[in-house]
C-alpha positions as CSV (number, residue, x, y, z in Angstrom):
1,X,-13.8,12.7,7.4
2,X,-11.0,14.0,9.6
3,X,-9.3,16.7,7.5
4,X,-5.4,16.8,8.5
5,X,-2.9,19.6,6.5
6,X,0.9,19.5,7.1
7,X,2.0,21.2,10.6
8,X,5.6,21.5,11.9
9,X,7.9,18.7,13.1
10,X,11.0,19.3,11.6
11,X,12.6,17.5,15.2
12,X,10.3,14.1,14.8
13,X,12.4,11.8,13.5
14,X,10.9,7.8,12.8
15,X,12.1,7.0,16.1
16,X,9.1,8.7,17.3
17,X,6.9,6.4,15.6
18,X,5.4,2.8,16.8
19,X,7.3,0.8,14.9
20,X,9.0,-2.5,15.0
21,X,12.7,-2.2,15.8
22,X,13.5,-4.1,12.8
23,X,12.1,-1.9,10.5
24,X,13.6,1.1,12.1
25,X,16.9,-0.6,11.4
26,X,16.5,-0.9,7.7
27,X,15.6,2.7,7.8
28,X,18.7,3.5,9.3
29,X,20.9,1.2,6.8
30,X,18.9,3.1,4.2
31,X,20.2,6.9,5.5
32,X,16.5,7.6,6.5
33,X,16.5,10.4,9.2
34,X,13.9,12.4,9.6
35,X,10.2,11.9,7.6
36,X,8.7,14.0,4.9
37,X,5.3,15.6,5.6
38,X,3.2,13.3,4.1
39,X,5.4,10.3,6.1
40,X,5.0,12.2,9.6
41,X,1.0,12.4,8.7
42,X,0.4,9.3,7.2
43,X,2.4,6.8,9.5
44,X,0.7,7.5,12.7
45,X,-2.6,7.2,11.0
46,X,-2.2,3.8,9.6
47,X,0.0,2.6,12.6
48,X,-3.9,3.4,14.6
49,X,-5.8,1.1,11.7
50,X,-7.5,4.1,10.2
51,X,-8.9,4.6,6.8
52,X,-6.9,7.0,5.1
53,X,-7.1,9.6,1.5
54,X,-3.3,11.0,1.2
55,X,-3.5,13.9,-1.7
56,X,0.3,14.0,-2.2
57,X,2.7,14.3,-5.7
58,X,4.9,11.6,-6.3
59,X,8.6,12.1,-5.3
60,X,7.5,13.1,-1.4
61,X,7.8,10.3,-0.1
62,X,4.3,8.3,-0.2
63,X,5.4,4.9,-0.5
64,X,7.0,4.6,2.8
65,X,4.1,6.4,3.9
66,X,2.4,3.5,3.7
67,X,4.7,0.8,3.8
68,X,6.2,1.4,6.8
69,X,3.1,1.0,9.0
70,X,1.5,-1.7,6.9
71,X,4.5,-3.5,6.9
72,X,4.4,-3.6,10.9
73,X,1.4,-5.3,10.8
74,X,1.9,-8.3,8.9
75,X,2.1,-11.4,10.7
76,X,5.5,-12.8,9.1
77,X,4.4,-16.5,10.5
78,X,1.3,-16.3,8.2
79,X,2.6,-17.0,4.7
80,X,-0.4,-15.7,3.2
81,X,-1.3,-12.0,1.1
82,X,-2.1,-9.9,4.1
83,X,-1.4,-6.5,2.3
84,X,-2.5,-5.8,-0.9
85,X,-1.0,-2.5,-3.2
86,X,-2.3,-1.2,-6.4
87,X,-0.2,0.6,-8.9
88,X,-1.5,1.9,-12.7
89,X,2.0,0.7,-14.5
90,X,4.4,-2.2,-14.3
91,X,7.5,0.1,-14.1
92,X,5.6,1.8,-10.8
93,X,4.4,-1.9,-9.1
94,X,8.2,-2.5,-9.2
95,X,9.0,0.5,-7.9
96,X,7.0,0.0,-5.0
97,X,8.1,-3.5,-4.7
98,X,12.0,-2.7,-4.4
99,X,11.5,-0.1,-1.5
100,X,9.4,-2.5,0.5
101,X,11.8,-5.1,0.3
102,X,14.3,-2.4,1.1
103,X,12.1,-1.5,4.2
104,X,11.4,-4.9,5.3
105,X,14.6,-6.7,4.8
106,X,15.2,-7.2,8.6
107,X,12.2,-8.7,9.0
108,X,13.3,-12.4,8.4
109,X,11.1,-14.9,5.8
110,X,9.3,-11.5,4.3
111,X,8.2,-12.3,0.9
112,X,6.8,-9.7,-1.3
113,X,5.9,-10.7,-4.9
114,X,5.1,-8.4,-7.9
115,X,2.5,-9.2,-9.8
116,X,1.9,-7.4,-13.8
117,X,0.9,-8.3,-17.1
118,X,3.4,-8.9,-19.8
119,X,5.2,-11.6,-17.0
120,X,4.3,-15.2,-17.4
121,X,1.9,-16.8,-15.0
122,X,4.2,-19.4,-14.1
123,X,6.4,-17.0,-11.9
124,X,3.5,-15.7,-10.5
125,X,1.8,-18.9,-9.9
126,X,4.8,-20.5,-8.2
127,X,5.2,-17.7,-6.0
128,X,1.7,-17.1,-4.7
129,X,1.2,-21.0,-4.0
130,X,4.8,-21.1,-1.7
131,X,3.0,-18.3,0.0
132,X,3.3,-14.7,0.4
133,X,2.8,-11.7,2.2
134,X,2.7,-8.4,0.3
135,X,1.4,-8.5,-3.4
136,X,1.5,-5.3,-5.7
137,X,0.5,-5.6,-8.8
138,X,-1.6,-3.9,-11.7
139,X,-5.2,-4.0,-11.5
140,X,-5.9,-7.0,-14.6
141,X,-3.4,-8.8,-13.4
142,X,-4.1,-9.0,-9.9
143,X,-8.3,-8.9,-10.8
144,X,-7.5,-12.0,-12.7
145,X,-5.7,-13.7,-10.1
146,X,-8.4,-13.0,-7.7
147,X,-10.7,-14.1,-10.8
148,X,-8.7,-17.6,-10.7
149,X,-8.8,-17.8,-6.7
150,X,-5.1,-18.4,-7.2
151,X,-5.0,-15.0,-5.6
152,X,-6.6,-15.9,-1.5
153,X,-8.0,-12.6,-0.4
154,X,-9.2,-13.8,2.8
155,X,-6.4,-13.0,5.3
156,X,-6.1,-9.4,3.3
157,X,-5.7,-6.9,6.2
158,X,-5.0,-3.9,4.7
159,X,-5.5,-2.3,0.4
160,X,-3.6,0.9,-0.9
161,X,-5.1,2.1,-4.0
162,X,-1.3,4.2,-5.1
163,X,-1.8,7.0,-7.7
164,X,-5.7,6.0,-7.9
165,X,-5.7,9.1,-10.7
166,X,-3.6,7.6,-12.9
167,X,-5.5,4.6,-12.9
168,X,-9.1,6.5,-13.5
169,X,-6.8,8.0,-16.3
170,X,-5.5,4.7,-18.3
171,X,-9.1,3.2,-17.3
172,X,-8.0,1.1,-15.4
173,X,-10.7,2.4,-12.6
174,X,-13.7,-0.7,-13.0
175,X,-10.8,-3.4,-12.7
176,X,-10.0,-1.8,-9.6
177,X,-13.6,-1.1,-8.1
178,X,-13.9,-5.0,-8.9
179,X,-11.5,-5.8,-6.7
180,X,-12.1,-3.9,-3.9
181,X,-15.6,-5.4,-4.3
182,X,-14.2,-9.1,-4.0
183,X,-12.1,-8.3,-0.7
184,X,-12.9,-8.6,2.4
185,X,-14.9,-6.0,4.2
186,X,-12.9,-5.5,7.3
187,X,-10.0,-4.3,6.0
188,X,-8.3,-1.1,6.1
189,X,-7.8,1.2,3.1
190,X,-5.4,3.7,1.9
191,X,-6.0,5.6,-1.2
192,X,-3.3,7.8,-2.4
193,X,-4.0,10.6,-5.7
194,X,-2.5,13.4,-6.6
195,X,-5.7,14.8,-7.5
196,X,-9.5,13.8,-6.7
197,X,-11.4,13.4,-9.3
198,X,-15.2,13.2,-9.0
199,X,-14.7,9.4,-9.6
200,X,-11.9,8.8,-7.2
201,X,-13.9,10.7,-4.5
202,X,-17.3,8.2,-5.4
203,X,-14.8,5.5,-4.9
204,X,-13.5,6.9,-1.5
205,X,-16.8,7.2,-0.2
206,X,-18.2,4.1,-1.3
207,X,-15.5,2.4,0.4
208,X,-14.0,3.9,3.0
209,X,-15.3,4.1,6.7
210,X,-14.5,7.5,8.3
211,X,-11.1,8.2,6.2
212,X,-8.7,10.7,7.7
213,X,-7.7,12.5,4.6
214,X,-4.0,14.0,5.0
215,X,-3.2,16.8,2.2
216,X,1.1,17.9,2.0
């Protein structure tokens, strides 16, 4: 495990980074300037396909952390889930949702679909059968998806487990292990907690390969 702690770059800005122009523009439409620590860590990282543990609060700036650089993978002519995000509550799924439409909205024919319990199927069913390429969801609703095959995991490229301690904490944590168990194997994994549990870390090591792990 590559061990990686915060280190000055106050003058890197996203410029700096490898991504695709059209992102960059919605970053700038959004005020975006220069990245937080856990951003100027995480981004080149992921951009490189690595595994990755990110040990950061919420409010610095994780979920462009990762959704930038996944985000600049997906192949928008494949209209199929290609990136898959976990979140422990409906109100955070949404969250998530929002800003990666935000960061993506350049990126012409981008669909992104929420996915939660408490919202009829129906919405859900319509959306992922039209085709899609970003879901985030909560772990029952998407395990049951998955459990239904009206969730196709087979062109999923990359999984971010967001605020995996929160989800050990409501239990959510064998819904979750479940579906990391029914995705593909070559894939690449983010896993993003404010705090490591023993249980978080068995999960980490059971499946991630070689994991940078980047601490703000």
């Amino acid at each position: 495990m590559t061990d990686i702690a915060d280190r000055d770059g106050d003058d890197e800005s996203f410029q700096s980074f490898q991504l695709d122009q059209r992102i960059l523009q919605s970053l700038t439409d959004l005020g975006y300037e220069t990245p937080t620590p856990i951003q100027r860590l995480t981004i080149p990282l992921l951009l490189e396909g690595r595994d990755l543990i990110g040990q950061a609060q919420t409010g610095t700036g994780k979920t462009a952390a990762f959704a930038l650089p996944l985000l600049n993978q997906v192949d928008i002519e494949h209209a199929a889930p290609q990136v898959l995000v976990l979140a422990p509550t409906r109100e955070l799924a949404l969250q998530v949702c929002e800003a990666m439409k935000g960061y993506g909205k350049h990126l012409k024919k981008l669909k992104i679909l929420p996915v939660y319990g408490g919202q009829g199927m129906t919405t859900q069913l319509s959306a992922l059968h039209r085709g899609v390429h970003v879901v985030v969801g909560t772990p029952g609703r998407l395990l049951d998806h998955l459990d239904r095959g009206t969730l196709k995991s087979d062109a999923i490229k990359a999984l971010v487990l967001d605020e995996a301690d929160e989800m050990l904490r409501m239990g959510f944590i064998e819904e979750v292990e479940k579906i990391m168990e029914n995705l593909p194997p070559v894939r690449q994994t983010a896993l993003f907690s404010a705090t490591m549990p023993p249980r978080i870390a068995q999960i980490a090591k059971r499946f991630l390969k070689k994991p940078a792990e980047v601490r703000t």
